[in-house]
C-alpha positions, 0 to 999 in steps of 0.5 A: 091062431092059437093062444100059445102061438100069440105069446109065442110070436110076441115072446122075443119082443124087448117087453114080453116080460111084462107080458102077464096073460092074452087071448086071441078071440077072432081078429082081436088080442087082448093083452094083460101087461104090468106097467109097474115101475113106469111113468105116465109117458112110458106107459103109454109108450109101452103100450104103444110098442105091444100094440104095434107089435100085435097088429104085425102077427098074421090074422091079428086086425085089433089089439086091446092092452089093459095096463096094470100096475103093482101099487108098491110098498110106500110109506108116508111121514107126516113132518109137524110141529107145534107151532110154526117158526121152526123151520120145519118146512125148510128141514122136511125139504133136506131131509127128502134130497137127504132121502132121495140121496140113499138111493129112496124114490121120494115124494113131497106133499106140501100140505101148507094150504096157506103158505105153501114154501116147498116149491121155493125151497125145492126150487120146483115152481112148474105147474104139474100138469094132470092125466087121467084126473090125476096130478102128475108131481114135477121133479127136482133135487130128486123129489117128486113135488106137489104142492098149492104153491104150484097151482096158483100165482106167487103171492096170491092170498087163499081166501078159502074155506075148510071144504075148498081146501080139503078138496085141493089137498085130496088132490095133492094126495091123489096124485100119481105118485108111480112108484115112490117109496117115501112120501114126506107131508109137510103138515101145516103147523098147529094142532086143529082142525086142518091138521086133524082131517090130514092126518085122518085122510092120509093115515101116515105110516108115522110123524116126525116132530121139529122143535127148537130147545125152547119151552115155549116150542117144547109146548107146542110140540107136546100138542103135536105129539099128543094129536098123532097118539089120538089118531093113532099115528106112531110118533117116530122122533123129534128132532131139535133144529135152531140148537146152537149158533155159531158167530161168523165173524168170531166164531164163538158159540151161543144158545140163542134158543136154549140147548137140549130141550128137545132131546130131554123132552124126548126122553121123557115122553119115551119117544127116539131123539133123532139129532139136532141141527144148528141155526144156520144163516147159509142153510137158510140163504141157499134153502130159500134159493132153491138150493137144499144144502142136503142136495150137496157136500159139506157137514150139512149134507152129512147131518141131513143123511145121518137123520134121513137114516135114522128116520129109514132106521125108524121105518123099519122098526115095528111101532108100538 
């Protein structure tokens, strides 16, 4: 049988397209196929289906498909602060559904070795099973999830040193990621040495900074924001959460954090002000629950899509 005749023979079959090259030596085909785009499972049910295909023709007695996949165009954002208490965890996780919700295939790296909170707020706790060596990140609110927290018992303490937690992380970060677009790292918070070697293995395509209005936070930004310039990170914008309160019971405004602080410090360090989200008591219940507001209706999934938007926005803009 000639090669042509193969392709021809195979040619009507429901996944040709994905056909790239094949060759008939003897008894044996080899086949070449792209499986980008596919999971895990649907690659090897891909495979499955040519291989059955194959052995079908006439004077075909063995099949052999090697599997390629077209790594796609993905970007990663490192979402830091300065210090921890800002919620910074609880608004990388709306901003991925935000994200996921524009129609943006998403992951999340939850890079918080010692107090890893994105399975919670995800409400992804399922260990991710591995193939091939490789961590297979479990779904939820249309963000794909790896995490510590998933790998080891709730309320386990990890007593382990740099070399041990490095090791994890690179696990995390290797994972099968497919063909996600947008990957959100939920950096610990600080500027150390943890932070420094994440930010040097993962080399985000650019970082995003929470920060409350207040001085002391503000401080502890600007450190954050100085550690992306070293490593050469492109600092897209900082947003200011907690900034406002509104009193449930008789509605009057306050500022128990201060008021624009953030967008001022912005300003003057020439970086983009990306919005600012009121400190929220629902916001924080439903997100501690499993529940991202971002994941739903009302004026706190509009103010998560107008930021996942602004961030895109931001993508697309060359850095300087």
């Amino acid at each position: 049988m000639a090669h042509d005749e193969l392709l021809s023979d195979l040619s009507g079959h429901p996944d040709a397209s994905r056909i790239r090259s094949s060759k008939l030596k003897g008894q044996i085909a080899a086949l070449v196929v792209d499986a980008s785009g596919l999971g895990p499972d649907e690659r090897s049910a891909l495979e499955g289906r040519l291989k059955a295909a194959a052995l079908s023709i006439p004077g075909v007695a063995e099949v052999r498909v090697a599997l390629t996949v077209s790594r796609p165009e993905r970007k990663v954002v490192a979402v830091g602060s300065g210090k921890g208490g800002v919620g910074k965890s609880t608004l990388a996780a709306n901003l991925a559904v935000a994200l996921a919700r524009l129609g943006k295939r998403v992951g999340m790296i939850d890079a918080d070795i010692y107090g890893p909170s994105q399975p919670t707020l995800l409400g992804a706790h399922e260990r991710p099973r591995a193939e091939k060596q490789k961590l297979i990140p479990i779904e939820a609110q249309g963000v794909r999830l790896l995490s510590i927290g998933q790998l080891v018992p709730a309320g386990q303490a990890l007593a382990w040193r740099g070399p041990m937690a490095g090791s994890a992380l690179t696990q995390l970060i290797e994972g099968e990621w497919g063909d996600t677009e947008i990957i959100l790292v939920d950096l610990p918070p600080g500027t150390g040495d943890v932070q420094l070697s994440l930010v040097q293995k993962m080399l985000p395509d650019g970082a995003v900074i929470v920060s409350t209005p207040q001085d002391l936070s503000l401080i502890d930004a600007t450190r954050a924001i100085d550690l992306f310039g070293k490593t050469g990170v492109p600092v897209l914008g900082i947003i200011e959460n907690m900034a406002g309160y509104i009193c449930p019971h008789c509605g009057e405004a306050s500022d128990p954090f201060g008021s624009g602080g953030a967008e001022a410090a912005a300003k003057e360090l020439g970086i983009a002000f990306l919005g600012r989200l009121p400190l929220s008591a629902s916001l924080r219940a439903a997100s501690d629950e499993g529940h991202p507001p971002a994941a739903g209706e009302g004026p706190a999934a509009e103010a998560f899509a107008v930021l996942a938007q602004k961030l895109l926005d931001a993508l697309d803009t060359p850095q300087r």
